[in-house]
C-alpha positions in Angstrom: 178.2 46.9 -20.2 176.4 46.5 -23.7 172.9 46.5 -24.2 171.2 44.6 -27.0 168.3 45.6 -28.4 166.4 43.2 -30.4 162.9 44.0 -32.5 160.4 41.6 -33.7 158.0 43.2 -36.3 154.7 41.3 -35.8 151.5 41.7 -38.1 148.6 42.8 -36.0 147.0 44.5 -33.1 149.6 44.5 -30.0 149.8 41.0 -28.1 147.4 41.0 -25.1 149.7 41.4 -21.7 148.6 38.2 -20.5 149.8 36.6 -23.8 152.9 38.4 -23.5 153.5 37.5 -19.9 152.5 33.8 -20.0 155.3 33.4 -23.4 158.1 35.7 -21.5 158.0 33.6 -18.4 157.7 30.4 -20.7 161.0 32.1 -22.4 162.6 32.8 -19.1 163.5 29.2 -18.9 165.7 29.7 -21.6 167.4 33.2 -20.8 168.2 32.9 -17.2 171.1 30.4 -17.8 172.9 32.8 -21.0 176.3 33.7 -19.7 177.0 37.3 -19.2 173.5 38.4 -19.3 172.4 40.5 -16.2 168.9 41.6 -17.3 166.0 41.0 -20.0 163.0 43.4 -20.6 160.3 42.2 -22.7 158.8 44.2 -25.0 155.2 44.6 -26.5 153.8 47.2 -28.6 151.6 47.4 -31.8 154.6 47.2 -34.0 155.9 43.6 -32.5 157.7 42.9 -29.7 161.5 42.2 -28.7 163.7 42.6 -25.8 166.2 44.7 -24.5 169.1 42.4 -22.8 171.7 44.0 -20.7 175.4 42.5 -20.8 178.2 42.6 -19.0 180.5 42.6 -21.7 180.4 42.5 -25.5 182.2 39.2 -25.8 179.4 37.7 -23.9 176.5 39.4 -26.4 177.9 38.5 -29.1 178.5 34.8 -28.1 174.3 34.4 -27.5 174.0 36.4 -30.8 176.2 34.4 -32.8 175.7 33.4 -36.6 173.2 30.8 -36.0 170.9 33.2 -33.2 168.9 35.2 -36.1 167.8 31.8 -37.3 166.8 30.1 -34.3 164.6 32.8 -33.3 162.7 32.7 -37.2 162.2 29.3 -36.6 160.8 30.3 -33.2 159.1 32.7 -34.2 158.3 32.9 -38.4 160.2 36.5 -38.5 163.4 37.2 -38.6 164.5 39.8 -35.6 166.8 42.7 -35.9 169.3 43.4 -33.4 171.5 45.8 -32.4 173.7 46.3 -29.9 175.3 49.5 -28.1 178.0 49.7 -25.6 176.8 51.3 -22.3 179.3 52.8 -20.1 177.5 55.2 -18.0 174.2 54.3 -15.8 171.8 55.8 -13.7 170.1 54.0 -11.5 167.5 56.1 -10.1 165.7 53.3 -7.6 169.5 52.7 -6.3 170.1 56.8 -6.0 173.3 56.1 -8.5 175.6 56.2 -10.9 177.6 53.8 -12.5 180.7 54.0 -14.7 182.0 51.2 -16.2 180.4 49.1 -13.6 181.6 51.1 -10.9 179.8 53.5 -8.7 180.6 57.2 -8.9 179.6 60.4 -6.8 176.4 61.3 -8.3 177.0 64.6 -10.3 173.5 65.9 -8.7 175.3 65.5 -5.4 178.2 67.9 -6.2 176.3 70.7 -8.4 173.8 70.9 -4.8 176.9 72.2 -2.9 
């Protein structure tokens, strides 16, 4: 799994929620047919916003953030974003009660150290 982590530094106070919620479901349109991607968060805070995308593989980050994805969003946008992307080999998913390895579920280590 990789996770990609993208910031957009914005001048001003932090975006209203509605504002942000109204443009991230606008946006959706666009996201839920990228290949490979499992999950967007959007992001607000007084700094910007962004979005941290979950993967399931690097080949399929780095096709949506190829050479020409740092310019599309300026022009979306009138900043340019950063990105960065990090592999992810190990999840918890503490709603599920799990943990993931490579995809995979394990035995939760918290199962083994109650014994």
């Amino acid at each position: 799994m990789i996770i990609a982590l993208v910031e957009i530094p914005l001048d001003g106070p932090k975006r209203p929620e509605a504002d942000v919620i109204a443009q991230s479901l606008a946006s959706s349109t666009i996201f839920h047919e990228v290949h490979g991607l499992q999950r967007k968060y959007y992001l607000n805070s007084e700094e910007g916003g962004g979005g941290v995308y979950v993967f399931e593989d690097r080949a399929a980050a780095e096709a949506w953030f190829n050479d020409s994805w740092a310019y599309w969003m300026e022009g979306r946008l009138g900043v340019r974003p950063t990105l960065r992307l990090f592999d992810s080999p190990v999840m918890l998913d503490n709603d599920a009660g799990e943990v993931r390895v490579n995809g995979a579920p394990v035995a939760p280590p918290w199962e083994s150290a109650a014994e």
